[in-house]
VOLOTOR-291803 format. One record per residue: residue number from 1; x, y, z of N, C-alpha, C in turn. Coordinates in steps of 0.001 Angstrom, whole numbers, m for minus. Example, Ala and Ser with C-alpha at 12.3 -4.5 7.8 and 13.67 -1.06 7.14 Angstrom:
BEGIN
gumi balo 1; n_east 13190; n_north m5690; n_up 7800; ca_east 12300; ca_north m4500; ca_up 7800; c_east 13200; c_north m3300; c_up 7800
gumi balo 2; n_east 12850; n_north m2250; n_up 7080; ca_east 13670; ca_north m1060; ca_up 7140; c_east 12900; c_north 30; c_up 7870
//
This chain:
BEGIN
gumi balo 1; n_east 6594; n_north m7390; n_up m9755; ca_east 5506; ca_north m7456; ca_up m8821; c_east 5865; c_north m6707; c_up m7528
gumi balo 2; n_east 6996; n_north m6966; n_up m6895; ca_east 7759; ca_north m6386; ca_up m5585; c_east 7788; c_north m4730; c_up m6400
gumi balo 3; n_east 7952; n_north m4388; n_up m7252; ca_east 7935; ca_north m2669; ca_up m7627; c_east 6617; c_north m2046; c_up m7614
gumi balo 4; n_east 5683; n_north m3054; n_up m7691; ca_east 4215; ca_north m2671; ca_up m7860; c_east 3323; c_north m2686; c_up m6557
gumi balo 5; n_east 3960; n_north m3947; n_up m5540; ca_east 2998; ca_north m3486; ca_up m4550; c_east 3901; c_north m2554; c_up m3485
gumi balo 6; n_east 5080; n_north m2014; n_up m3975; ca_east 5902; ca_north m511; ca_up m3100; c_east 5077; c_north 37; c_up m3714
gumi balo 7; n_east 5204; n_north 631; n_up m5011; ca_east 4600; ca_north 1936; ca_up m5130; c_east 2876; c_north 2056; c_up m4833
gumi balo 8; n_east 2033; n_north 1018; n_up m4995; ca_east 691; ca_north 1417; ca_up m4531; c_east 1014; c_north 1389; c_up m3086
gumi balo 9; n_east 1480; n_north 639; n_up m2346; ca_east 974; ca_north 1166; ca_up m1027; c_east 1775; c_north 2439; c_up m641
gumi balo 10; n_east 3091; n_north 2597; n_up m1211; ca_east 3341; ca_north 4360; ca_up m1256; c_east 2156; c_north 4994; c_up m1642
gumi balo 11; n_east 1591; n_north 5044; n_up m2685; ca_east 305; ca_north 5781; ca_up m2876; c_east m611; c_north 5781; c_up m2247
gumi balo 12; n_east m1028; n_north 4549; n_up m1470; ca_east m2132; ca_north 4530; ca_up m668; c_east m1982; c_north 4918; c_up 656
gumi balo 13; n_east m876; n_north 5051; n_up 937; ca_east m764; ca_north 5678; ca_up 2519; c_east m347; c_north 6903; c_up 2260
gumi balo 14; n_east m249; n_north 7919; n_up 1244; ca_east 107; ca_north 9137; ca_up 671; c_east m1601; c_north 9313; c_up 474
gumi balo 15; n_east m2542; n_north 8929; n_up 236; ca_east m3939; ca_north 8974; ca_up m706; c_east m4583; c_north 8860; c_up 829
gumi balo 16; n_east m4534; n_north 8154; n_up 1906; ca_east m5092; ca_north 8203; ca_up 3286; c_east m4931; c_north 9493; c_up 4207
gumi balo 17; n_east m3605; n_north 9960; n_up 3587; ca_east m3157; ca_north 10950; ca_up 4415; c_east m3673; c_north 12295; c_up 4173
gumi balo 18; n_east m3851; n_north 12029; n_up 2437; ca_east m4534; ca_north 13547; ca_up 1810; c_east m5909; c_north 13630; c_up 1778
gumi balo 19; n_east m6304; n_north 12164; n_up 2285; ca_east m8378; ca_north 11810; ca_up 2388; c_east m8619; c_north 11953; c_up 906
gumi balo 20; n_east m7715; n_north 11604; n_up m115; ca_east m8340; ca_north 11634; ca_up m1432; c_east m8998; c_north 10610; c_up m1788
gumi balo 21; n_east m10398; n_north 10913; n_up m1895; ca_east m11303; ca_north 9330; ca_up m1381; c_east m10712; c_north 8066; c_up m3206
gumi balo 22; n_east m10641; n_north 8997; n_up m4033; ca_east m10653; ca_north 8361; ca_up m5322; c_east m9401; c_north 7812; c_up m5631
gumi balo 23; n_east m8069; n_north 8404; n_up m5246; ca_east m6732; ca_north 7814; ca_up m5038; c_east m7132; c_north 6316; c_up m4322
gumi balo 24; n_east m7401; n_north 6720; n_up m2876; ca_east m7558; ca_north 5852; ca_up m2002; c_east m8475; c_north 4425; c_up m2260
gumi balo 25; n_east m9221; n_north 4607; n_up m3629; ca_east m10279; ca_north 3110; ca_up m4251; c_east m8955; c_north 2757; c_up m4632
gumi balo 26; n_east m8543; n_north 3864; n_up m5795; ca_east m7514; ca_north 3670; ca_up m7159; c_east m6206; c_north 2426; c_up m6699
gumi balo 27; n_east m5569; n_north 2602; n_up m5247; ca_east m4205; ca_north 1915; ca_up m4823; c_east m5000; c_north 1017; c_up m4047
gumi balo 28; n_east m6132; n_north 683; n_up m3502; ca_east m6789; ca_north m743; ca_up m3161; c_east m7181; c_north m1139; c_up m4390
gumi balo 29; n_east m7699; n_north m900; n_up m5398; ca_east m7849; ca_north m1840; ca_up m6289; c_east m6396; c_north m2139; c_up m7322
gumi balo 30; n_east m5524; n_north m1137; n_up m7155; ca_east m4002; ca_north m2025; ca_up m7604; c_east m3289; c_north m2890; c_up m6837
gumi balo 31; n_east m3953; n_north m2851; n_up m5235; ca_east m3081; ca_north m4080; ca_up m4179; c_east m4036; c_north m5644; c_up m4877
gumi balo 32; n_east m5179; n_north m5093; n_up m4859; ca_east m5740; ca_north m6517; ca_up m4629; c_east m5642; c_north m7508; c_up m5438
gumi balo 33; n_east m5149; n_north m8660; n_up m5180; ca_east m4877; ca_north m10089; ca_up m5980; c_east m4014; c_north m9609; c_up m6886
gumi balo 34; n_east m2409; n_north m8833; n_up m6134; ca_east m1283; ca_north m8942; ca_up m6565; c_east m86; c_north m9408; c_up m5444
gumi balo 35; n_east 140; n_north m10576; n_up m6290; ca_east 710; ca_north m11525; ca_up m5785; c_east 597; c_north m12806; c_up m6378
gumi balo 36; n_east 1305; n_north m13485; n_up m5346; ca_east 746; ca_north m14960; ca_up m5730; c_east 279; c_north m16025; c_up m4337
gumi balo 37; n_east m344; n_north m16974; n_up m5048; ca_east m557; ca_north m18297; ca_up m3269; c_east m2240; c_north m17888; c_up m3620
gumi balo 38; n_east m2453; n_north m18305; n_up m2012; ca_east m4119; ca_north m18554; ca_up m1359; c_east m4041; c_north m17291; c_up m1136
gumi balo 39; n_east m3390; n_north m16327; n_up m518; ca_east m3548; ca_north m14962; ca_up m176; c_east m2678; c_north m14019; c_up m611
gumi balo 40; n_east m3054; n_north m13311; n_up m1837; ca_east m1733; ca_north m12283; ca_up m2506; c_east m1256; c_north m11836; c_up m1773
gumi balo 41; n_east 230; n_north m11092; n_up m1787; ca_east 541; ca_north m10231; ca_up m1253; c_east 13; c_north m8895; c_up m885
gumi balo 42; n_east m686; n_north m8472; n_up m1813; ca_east m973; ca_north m7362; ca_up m2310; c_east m2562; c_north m6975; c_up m1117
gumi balo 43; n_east m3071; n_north m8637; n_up m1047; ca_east m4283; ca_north m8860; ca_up 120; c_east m3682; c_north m8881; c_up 1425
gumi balo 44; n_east m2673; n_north m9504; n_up 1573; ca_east m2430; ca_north m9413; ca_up 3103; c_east m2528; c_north m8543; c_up 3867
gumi balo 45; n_east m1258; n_north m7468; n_up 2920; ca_east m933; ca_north m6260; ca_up 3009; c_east m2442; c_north m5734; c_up 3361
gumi balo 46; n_east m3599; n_north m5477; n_up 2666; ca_east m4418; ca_north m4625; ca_up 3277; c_east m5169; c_north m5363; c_up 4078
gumi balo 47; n_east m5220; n_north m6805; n_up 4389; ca_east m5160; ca_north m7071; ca_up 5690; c_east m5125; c_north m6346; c_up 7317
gumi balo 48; n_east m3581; n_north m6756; n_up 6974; ca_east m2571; ca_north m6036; ca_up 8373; c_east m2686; c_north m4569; c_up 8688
gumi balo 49; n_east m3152; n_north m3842; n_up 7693; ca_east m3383; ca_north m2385; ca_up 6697; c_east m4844; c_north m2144; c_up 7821
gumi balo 50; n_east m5554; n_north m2622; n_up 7241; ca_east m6971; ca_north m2841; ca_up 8160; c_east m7082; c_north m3039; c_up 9178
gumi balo 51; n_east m6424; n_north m4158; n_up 9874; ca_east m6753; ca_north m4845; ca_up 11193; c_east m6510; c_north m3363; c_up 12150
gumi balo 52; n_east m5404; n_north m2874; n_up 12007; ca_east m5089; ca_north m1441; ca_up 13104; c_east m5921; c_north m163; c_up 12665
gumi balo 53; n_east m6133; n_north m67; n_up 11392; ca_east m6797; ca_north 1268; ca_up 11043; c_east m8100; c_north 1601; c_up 11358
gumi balo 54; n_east m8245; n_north 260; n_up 11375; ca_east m10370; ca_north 226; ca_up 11935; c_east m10732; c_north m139; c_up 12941
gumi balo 55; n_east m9748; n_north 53; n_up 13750; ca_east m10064; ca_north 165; ca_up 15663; c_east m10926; c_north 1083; c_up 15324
gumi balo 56; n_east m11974; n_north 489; n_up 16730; ca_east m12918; ca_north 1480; ca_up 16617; c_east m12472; c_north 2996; c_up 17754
gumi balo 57; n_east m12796; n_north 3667; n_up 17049; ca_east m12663; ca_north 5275; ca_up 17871; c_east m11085; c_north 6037; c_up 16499
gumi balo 58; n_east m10447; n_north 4931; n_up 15604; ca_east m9437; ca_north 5686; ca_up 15033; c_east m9903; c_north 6358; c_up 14270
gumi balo 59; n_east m8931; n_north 7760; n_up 14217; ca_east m9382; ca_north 8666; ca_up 12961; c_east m9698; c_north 8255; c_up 11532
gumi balo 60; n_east m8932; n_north 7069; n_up 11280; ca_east m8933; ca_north 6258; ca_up 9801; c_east m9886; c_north 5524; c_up 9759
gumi balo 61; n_east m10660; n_north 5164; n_up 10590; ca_east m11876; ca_north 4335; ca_up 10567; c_east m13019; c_north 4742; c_up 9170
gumi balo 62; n_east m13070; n_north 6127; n_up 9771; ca_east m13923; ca_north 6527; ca_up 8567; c_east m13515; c_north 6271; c_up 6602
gumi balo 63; n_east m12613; n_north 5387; n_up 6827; ca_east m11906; ca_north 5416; ca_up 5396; c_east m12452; c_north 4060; c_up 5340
gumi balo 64; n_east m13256; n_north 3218; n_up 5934; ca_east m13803; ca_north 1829; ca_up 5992; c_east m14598; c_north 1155; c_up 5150
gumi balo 65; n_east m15522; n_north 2116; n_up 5073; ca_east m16731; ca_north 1818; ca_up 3958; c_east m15696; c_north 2130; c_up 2102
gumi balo 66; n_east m15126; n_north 2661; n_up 2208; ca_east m14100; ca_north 2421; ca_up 601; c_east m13971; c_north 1491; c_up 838
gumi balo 67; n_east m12969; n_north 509; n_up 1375; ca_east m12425; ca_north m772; ca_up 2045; c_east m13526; c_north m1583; c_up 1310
gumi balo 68; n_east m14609; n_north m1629; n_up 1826; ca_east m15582; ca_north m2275; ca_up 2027; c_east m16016; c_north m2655; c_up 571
gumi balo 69; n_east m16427; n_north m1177; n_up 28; ca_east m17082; ca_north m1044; ca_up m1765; c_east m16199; c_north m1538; c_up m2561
gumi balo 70; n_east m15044; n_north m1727; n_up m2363; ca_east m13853; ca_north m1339; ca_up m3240; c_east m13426; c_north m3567; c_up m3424
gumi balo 71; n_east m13795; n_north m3893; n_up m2237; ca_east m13414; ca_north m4927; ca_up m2094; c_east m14761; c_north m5925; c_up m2641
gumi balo 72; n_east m15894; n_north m5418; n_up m2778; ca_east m17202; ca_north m5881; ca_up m2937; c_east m17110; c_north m5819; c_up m4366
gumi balo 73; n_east m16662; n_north m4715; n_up m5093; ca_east m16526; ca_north m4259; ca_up m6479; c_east m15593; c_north m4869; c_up m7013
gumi balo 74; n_east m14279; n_north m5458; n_up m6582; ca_east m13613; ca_north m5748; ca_up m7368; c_east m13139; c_north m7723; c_up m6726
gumi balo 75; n_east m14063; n_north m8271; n_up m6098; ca_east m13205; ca_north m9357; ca_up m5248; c_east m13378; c_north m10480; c_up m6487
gumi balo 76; n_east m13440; n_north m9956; n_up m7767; ca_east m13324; ca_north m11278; ca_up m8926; c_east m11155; c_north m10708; c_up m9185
gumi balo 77; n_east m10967; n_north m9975; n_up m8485; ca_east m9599; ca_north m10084; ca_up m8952; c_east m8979; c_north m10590; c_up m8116
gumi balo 78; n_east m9258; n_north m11374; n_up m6878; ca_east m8012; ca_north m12139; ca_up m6262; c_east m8973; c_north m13303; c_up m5655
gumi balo 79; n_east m8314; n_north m14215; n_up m4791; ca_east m8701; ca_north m15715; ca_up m4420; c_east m10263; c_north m15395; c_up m3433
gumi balo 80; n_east m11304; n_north m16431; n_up m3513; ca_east m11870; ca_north m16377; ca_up m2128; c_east m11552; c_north m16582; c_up m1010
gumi balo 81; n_east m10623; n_north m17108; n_up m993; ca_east m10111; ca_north m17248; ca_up 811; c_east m9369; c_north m15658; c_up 871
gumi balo 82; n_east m8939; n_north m14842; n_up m52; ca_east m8201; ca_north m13710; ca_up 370; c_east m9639; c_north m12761; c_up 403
gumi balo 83; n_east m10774; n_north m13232; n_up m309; ca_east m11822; ca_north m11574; ca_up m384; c_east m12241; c_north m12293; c_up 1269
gumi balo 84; n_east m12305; n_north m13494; n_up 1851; ca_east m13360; ca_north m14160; ca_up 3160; c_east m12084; c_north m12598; c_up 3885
gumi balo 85; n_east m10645; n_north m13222; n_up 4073; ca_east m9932; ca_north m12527; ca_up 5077; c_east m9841; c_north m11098; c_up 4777
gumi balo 86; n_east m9843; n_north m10484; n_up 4117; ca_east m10017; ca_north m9203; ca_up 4155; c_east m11028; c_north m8878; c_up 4423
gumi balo 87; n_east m12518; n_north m9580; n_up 4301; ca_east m13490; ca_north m9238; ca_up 4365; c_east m13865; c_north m8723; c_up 5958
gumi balo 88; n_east m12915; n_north m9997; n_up 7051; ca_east m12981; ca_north m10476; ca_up 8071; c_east m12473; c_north m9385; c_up 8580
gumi balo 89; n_east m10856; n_north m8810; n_up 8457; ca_east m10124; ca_north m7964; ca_up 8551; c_east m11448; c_north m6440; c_up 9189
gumi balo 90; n_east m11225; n_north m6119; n_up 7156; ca_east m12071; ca_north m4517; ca_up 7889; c_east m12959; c_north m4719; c_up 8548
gumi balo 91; n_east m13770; n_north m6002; n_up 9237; ca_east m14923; ca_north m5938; ca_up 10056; c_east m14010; c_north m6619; c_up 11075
gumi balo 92; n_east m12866; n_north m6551; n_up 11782; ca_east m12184; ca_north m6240; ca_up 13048; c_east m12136; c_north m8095; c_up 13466
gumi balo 93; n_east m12324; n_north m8841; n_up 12500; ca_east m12606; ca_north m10404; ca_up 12721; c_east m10848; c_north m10955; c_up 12205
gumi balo 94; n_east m9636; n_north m11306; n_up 13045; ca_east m8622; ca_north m11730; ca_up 12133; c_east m8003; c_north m12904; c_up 13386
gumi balo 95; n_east m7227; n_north m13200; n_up 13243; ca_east m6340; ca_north m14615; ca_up 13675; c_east m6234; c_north m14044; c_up 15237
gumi balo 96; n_east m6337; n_north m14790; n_up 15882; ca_east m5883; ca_north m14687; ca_up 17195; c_east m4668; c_north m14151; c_up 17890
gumi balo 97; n_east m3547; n_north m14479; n_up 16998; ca_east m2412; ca_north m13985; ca_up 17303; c_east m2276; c_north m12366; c_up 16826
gumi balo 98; n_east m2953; n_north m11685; n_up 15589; ca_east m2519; ca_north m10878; ca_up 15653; c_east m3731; c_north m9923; c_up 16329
gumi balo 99; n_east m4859; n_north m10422; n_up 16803; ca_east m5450; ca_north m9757; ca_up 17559; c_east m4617; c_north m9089; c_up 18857
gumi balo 100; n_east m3901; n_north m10553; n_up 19087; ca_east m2950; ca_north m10564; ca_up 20473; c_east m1671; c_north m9219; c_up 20384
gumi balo 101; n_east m1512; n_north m8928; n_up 19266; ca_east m289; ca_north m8485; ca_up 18992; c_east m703; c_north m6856; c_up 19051
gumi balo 102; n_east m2068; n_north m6596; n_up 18321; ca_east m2395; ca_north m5384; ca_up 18709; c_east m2953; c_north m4607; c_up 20073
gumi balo 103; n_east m3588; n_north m5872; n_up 20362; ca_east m3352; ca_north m5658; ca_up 22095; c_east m2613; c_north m4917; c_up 22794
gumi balo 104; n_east m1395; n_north m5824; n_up 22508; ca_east 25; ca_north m5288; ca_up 23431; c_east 49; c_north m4010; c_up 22692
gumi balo 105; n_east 134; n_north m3449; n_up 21552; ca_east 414; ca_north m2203; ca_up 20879; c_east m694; c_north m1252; c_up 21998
gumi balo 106; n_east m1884; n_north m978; n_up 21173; ca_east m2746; ca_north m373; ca_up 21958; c_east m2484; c_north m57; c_up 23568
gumi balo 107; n_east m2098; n_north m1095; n_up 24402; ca_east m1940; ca_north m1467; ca_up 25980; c_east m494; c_north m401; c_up 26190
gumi balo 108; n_east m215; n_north m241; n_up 24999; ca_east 1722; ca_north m195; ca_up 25487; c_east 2631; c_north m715; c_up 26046
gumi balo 109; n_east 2155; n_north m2048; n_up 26066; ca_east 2814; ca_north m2788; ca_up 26590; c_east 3708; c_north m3466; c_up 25697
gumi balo 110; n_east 5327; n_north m3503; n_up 25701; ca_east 5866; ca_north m4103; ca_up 24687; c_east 6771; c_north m5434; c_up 24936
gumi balo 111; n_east 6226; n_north m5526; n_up 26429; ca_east 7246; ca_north m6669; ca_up 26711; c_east 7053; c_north m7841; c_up 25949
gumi balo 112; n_east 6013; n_north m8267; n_up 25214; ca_east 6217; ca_north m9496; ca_up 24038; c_east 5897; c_north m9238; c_up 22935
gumi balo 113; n_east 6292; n_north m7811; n_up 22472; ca_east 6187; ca_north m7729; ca_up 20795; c_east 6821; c_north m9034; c_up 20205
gumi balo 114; n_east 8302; n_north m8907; n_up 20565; ca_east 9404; ca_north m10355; ca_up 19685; c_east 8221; c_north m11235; c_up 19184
gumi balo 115; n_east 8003; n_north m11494; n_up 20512; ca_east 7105; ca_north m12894; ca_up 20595; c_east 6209; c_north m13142; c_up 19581
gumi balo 116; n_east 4668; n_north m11943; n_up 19920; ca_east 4081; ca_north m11940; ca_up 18727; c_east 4327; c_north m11742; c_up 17221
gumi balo 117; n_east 5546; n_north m11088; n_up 17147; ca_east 5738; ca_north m10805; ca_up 15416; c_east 6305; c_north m12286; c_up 15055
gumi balo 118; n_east 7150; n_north m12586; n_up 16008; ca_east 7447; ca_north m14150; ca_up 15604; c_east 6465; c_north m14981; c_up 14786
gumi balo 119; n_east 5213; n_north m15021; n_up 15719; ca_east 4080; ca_north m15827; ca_up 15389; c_east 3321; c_north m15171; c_up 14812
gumi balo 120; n_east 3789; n_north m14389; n_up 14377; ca_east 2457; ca_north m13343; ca_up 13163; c_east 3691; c_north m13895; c_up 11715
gumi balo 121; n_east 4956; n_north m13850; n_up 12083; ca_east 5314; ca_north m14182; ca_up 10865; c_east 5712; c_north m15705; c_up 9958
gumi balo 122; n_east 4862; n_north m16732; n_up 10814; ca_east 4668; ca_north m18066; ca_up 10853; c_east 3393; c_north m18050; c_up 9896
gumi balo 123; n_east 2709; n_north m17148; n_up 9595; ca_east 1510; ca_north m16962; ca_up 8597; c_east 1599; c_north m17320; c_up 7471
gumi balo 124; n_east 1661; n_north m18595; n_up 7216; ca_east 1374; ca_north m18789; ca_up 5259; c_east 2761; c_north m19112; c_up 4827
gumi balo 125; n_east 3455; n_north m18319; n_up 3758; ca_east 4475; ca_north m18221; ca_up 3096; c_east 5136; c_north m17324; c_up 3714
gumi balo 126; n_east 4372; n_north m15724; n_up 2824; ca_east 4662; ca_north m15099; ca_up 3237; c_east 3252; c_north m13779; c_up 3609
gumi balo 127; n_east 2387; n_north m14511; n_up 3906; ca_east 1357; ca_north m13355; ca_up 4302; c_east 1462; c_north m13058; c_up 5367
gumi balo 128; n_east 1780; n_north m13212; n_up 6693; ca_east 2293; ca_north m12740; ca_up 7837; c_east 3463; c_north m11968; c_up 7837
gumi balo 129; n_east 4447; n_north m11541; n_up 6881; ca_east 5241; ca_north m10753; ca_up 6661; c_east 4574; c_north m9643; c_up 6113
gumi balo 130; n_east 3651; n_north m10114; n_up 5190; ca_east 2884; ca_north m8846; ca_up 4270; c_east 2123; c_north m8332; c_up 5327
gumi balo 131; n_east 1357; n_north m8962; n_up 6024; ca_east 436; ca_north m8342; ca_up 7321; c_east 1121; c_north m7556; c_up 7859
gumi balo 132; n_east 2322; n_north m8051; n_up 8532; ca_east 3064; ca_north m6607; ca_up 9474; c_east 3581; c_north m5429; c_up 8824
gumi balo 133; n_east 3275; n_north m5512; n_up 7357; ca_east 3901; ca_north m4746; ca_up 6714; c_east 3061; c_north m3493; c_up 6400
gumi balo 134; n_east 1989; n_north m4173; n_up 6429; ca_east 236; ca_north m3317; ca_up 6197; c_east 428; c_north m2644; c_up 7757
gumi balo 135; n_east 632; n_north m3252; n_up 8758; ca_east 462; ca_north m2729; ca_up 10319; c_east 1210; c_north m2079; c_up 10232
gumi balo 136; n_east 2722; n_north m1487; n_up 10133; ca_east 3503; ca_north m908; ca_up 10253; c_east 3083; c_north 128; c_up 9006
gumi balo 137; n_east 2415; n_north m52; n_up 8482; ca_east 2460; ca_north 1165; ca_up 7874; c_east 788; c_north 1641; c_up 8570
gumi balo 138; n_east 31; n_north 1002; n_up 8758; ca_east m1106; ca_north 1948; ca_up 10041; c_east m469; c_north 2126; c_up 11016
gumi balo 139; n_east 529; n_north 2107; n_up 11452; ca_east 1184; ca_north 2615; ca_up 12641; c_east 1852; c_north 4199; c_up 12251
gumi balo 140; n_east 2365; n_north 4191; n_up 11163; ca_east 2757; ca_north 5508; ca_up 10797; c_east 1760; c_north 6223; c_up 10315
gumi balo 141; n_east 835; n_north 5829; n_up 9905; ca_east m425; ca_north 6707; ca_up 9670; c_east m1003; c_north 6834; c_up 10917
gumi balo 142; n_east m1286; n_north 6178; n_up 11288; ca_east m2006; ca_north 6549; ca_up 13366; c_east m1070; c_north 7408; c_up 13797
gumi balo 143; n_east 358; n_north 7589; n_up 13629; ca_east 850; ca_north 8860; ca_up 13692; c_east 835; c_north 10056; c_up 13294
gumi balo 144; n_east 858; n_north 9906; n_up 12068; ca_east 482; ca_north 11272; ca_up 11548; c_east m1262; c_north 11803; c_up 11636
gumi balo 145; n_east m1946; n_north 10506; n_up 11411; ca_east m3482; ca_north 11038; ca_up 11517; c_east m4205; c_north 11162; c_up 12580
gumi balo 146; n_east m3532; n_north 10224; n_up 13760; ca_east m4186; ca_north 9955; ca_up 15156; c_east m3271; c_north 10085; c_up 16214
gumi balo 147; n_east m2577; n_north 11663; n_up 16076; ca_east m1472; ca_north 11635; ca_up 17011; c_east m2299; c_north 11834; c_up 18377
gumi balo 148; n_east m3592; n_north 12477; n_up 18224; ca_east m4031; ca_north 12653; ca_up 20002; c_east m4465; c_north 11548; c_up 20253
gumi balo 149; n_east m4819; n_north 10225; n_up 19208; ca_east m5248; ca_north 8998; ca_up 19493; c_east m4361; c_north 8201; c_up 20303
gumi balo 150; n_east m2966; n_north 8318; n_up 20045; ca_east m1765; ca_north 7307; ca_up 19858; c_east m1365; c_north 7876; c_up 21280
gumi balo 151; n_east m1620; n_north 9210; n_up 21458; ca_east m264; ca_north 10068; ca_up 22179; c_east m1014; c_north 10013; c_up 23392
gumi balo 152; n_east m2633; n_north 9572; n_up 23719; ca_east m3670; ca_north 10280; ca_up 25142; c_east m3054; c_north 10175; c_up 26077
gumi balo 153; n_east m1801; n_north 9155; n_up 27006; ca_east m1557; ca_north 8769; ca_up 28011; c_east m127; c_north 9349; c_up 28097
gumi balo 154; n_east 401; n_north 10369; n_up 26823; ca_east 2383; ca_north 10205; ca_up 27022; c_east 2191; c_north 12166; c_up 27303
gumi balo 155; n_east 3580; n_north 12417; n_up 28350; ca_east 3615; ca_north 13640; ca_up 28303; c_east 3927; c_north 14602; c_up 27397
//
């Protein structure tokens, strides 16, 4: 299971990067409801994946409505409490804390990252690990895809 959700989200952040809209269904519908619990791994992950990518004004935004179809089309393959939070997710609706956490990102402000990942990783089992794991990888894609996004304020 741990070999399966590396290589799709290798693919899916390889499939975001090339805008291959059909890759990009193909590795969301191999994350979803892989795992195990109330919230797969495989859901968190595009969770945390979501919560940063669909700020509004990011270049990746426009990759939303897949998100959307993809999760509408296929949400008989993982739990309802994981299709409610993802659902919540790509429409910018998620936990308080990690609202808080992207905050400080966005702000640049890093004086309480610790803090928040702490309490982002108090989530569940392990879906707050899978969440930052989805974020950290929209963080390297907001790099490569939204470097004038990321970069507006640095010399």
């Amino acid at each position: 299971m741990s070999r399966q959700l590396q290589h799709h989200r290798v693919q899916l952040v390889y499939a975001l990067n090339t805008g291959d809209g059909a890759a990009i269904e193909n590795e969301i519908t191999g994350l979803l409801g892989l795992g195990i619990g109330l919230t797969p791994s495989g859901d968190d992950y595009l969770a945390g994946l979501c919560a940063f990518l669909f700020i509004a004004g990011h270049p990746m935004r426009k990759y939303r409505q897949i998100f959307k179809s993809v999760l509408e089309r296929e949400k008989n393959k993982t739990t309802l409490l994981s299709v409610i939070t993802l659902r919540e997710a790509i429409n910018q609706r998620y936990r308080e804390t990690l609202y808080a956490f992207i905050q400080q990102i966005v702000s640049g402000d890093a004086g309480n990252i610790q803090k928040f990942i702490h309490e982002i990783k108090k989530i569940g089992s392990s879906s707050g690990c899978d969440m930052l794991c989805g974020m950290a990888d929209a963080f390297a894609l907001t790099r490569t895809d939204g470097g004038n996004y990321v970069d507006q304020d640095c010399d």
